[in-house]
C-alpha positions in Angstrom: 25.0 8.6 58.2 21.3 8.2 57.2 20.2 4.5 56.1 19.3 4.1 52.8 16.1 3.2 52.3 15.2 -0.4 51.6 14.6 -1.0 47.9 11.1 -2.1 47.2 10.6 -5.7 46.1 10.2 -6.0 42.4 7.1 -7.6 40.4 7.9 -11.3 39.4 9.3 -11.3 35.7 7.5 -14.4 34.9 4.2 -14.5 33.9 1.6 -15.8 35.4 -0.3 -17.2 32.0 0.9 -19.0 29.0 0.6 -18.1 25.2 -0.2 -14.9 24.1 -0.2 -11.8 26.1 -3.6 -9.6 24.9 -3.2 -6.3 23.8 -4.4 -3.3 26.7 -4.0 -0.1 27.4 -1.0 1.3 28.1 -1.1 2.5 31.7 -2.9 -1.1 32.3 -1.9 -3.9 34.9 0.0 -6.4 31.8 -2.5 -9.3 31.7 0.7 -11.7 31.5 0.6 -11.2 35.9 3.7 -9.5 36.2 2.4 -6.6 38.2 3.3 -3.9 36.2 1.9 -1.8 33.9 1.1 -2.8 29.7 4.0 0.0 28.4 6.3 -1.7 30.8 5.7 -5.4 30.0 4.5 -6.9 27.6 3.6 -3.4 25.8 7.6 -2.7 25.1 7.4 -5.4 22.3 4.4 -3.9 21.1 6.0 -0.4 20.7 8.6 -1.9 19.0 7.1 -3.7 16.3 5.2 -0.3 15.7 8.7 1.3 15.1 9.9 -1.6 12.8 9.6 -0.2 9.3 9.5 -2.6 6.7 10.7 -0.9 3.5 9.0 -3.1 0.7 5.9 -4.4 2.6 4.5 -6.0 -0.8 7.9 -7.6 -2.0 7.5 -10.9 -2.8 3.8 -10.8 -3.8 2.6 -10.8 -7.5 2.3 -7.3 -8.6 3.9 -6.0 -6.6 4.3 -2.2 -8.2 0.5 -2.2 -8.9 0.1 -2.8 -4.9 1.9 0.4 -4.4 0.4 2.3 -7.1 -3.0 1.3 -5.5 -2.1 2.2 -2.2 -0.9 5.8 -2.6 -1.8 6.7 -6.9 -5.2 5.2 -8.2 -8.7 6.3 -6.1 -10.8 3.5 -7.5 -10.0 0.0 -8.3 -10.2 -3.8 -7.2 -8.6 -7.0 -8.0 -9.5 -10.5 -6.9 -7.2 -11.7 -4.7 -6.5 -15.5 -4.1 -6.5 -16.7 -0.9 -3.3 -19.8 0.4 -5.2 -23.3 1.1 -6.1 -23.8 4.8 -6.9 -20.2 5.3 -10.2 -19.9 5.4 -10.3 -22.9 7.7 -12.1 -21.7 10.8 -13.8 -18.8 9.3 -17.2 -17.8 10.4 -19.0 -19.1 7.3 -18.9 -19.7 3.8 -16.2 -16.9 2.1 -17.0 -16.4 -1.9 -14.2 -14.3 -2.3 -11.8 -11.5 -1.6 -11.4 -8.6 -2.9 -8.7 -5.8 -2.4 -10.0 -2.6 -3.1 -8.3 0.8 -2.6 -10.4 2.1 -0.3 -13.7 1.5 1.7 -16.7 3.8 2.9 -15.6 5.5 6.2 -12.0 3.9 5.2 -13.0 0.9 7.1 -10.1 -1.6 7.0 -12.0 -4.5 5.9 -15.8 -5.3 4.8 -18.1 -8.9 5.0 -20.9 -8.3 3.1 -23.8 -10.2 3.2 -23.2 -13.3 1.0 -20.0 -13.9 3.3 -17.5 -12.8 0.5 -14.8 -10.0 1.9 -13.3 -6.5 0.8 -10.1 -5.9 1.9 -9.4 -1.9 1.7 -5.4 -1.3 0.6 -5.9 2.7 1.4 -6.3 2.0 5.3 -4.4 4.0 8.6 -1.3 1.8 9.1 -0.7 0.9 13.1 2.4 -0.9 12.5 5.9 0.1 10.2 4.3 -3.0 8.6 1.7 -2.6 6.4 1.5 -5.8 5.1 0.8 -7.2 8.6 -1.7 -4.4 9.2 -3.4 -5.6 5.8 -3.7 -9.3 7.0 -4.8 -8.8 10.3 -7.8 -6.9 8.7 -8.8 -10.0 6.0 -8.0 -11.9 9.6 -11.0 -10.2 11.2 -12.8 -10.3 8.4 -12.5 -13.8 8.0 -14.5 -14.2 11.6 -16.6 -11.6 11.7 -20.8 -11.9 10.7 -21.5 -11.7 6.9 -23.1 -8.2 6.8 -20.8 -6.5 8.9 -17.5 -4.0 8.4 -14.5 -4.6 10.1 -13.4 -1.9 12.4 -10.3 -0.4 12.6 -8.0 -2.1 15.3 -4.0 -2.2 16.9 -2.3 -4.7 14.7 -1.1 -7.1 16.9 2.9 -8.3 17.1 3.6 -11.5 15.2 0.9 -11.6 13.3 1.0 -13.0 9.4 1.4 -10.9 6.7 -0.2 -10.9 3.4 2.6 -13.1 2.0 1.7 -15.6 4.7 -2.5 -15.4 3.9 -2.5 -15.0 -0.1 -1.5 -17.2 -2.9 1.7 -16.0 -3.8 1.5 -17.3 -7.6 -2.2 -16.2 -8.5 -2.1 -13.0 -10.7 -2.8 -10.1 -9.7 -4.8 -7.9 -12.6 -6.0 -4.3 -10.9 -9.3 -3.2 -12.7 -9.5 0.8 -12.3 -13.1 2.1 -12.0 -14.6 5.5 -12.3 -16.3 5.6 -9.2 -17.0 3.9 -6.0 -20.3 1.9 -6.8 -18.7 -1.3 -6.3 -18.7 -0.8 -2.5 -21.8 -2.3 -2.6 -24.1 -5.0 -4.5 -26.6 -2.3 -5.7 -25.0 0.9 -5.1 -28.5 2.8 -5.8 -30.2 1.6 -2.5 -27.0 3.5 -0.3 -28.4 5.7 2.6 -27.2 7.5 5.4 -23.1 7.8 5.8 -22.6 5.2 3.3 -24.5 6.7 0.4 -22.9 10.3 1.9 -19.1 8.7 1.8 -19.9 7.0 -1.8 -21.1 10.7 -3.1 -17.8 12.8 -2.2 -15.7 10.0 -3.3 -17.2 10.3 -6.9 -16.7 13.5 -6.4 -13.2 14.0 -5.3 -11.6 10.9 -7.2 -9.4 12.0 -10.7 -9.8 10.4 -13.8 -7.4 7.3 -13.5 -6.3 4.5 -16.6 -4.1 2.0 -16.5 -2.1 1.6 -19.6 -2.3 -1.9 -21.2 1.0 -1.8 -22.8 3.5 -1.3 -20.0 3.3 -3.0 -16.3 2.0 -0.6 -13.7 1.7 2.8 -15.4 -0.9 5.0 -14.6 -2.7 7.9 -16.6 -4.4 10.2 -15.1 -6.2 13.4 -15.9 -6.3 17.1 -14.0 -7.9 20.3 -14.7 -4.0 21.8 -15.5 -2.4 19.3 -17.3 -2.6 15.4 -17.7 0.1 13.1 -15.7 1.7 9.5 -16.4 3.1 7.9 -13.2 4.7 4.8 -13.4 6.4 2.3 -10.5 9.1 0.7 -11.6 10.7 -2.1 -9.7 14.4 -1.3 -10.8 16.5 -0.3 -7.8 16.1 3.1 -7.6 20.4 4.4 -7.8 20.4 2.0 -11.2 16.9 3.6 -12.6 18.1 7.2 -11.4 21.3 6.5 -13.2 19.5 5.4 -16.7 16.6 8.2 -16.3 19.4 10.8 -16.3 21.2 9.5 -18.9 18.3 9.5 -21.4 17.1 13.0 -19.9 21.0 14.0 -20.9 20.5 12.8 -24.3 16.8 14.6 -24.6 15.5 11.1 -24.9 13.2 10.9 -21.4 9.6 12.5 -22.6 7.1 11.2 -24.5 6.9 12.8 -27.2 6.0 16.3 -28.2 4.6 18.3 -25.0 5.4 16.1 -22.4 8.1 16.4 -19.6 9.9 13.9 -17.2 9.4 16.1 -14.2 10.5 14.0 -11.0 9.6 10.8 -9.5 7.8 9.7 -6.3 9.4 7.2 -4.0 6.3 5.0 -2.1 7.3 1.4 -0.2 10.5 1.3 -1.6 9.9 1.7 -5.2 10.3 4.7 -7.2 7.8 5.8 -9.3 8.9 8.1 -12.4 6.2 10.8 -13.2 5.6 12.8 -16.5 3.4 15.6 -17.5 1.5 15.6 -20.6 -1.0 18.2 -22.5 -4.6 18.1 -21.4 -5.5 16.4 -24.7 -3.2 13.6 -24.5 -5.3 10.5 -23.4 -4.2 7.0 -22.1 -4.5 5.6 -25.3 -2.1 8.5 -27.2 0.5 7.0 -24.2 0.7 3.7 -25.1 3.4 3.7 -27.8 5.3 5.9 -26.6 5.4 4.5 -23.1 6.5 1.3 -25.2 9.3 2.8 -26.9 9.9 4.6 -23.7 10.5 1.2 -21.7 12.5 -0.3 -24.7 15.0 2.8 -24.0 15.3 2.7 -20.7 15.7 -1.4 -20.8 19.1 -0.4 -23.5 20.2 2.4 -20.8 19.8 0.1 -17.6 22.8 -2.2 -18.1 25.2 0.7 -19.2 28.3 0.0 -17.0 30.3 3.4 -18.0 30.3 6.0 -15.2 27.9 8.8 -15.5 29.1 12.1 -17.6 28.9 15.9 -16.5 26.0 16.4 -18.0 24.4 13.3 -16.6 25.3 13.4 -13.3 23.3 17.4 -13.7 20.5 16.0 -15.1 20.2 13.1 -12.0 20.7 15.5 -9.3 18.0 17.5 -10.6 15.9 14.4 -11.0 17.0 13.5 -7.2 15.7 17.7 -6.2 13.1 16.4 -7.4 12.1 13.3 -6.0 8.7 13.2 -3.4 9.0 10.3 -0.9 5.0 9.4 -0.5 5.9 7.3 2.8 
């Protein structure tokens, strides 16, 4: 009978340095000392906080449907954002202030202009299932990089904070939607090269967006077909499904003459009803009926009685209708 071959002695599992392991490559010797490679250390904790989905990555911040609708509905817009005390403690100079804005030139994560004060771009790659941690890590590298400078693109690291941990969690948050891009910069007329060439097509590609000031985080917003209102809602999506097809049963889900509930999006755990309205129907022409809209739907949501017939038709077409953004 053959011997069996001696089993090769295996890499110490301790590692030979304390605190944080850095982030490598993959196919990398782990920097922890164990002898073997990143993906087989260290790196297997990595890969599974990139698998980790969190469903609602801006629960518990203020605004939180206006986060989503500015991640994945409205092109242009900012809002001042309020940082937690302590953390600008150790940051490489003076910070005026943050501001999140959907999205930067080159869709760099993060930007430190020159007086030291920070955009944070919400419409960013996400390297983690937690976009919320992939958000702070980029006003984290903001917050010590050179005023002047944009923030590159990087791995979120495991553990990190989130934006619940970096942001005052009871400052307001009040979106203002612009019609272009100009407020990249400080004076947007002296842009050259890719950043004047990024500003240009983003004027050019971004649709006519208005935020209604009568309802919380509904959106108006104008194409060359027809006009749209799309609203997130923060009601548990069965319990809003169940009230949106029992006032679509009972002909009472437009708004008004010409418009059409046609289906709802579904984007970070919030579900986001979605009308279409005629091409002369502005913002402003939705405001009371989105009011009276929200007053109906507010009498429908605590109906306890079980769903009829005709209302369970009109949610499963509501349901075949339904887009899931993320």
């Amino acid at each position: 009978m053959a011997k069996k071959a001696a089993k090769k002695p295996q890499p110490s599992q301790s590692p030979a340095v304390e605190g944080e392991v850095p982030v490598v490559g993959a196919r990398e010797a782990c920097p922890c000392g164990s002898g073997r490679r990143y993906k087989a250390c260290h790196g297997r904790q990595a890969a599974h906080a990139v698998q980790e989905l969190v469903h609602r990555p801006f629960e518990g911040l203020p605004g939180e449907a206006d986060w989503v609708a500015l991640r994945e509905l409205v092109p242009a817009a900012t809002v001042p954002l309020t940082l937690a005390p302590g953390v600008t403690e150790g940051a490489l100079g003076e910070v005026p202030s943050v501001t999140l804005a959907t999205v930067l030139p080159l869709a760099w994560p993060a930007l430190r202009r020159a007086d030291g004060s920070i955009l944070l771009g919400l419409q960013t790659q996400s390297s983690s299932g937690d976009l919320s941690r992939d958000l702070a890590d980029a006003l984290e590298l903001a917050l010590a990089t050179e005023p002047g400078t944009p923030v590159p693109a990087r791995r979120t690291v495991p553990g990190g904070r989130r934006l619940q941990d970096l942001l005052d969690t009871g400052a307001e948050f009040t979106p203002a939607v612009h019609t272009g891009f100009e407020f990249w910069l400080e004076d947007a007329e002296t842009a050259t090269g890719e950043v004047a060439a990024s500003l240009e097509r983003a004027n050019a590609s971004a649709i006519p967006t208005e935020k209604l000031s009568g309802v919380e985080s509904s959106y108006w917003c104008g194409t060359p077909d027809k006009n749209h209102l799309r609203w997130v809602m923060t009601v548990p999506e069965e319990q809003l499904l169940d009230a949106l097809a029992r006032l679509a049963a009972a002909g009472r889900a437009s708004l008004g003459e010409g418009t059409k509930l046609v289906g709802s999006f579904r984007a970070h755990g919030l579900t986001v009803p979605v009308w279409d309205l005629p091409l002369e129907m502005t913002a402003d022409d939705c405001e009371k009926p989105a009011a009276e809209f929200a007053e109906r739907l507010a009498g429908v949501l605590a109906d306890p009685a079980p769903l009829t017939g005709e209302e369970r038709r009109a949610r499963a077409n509501l349901v075949n209708r339904q887009i899931t953004l993320n």
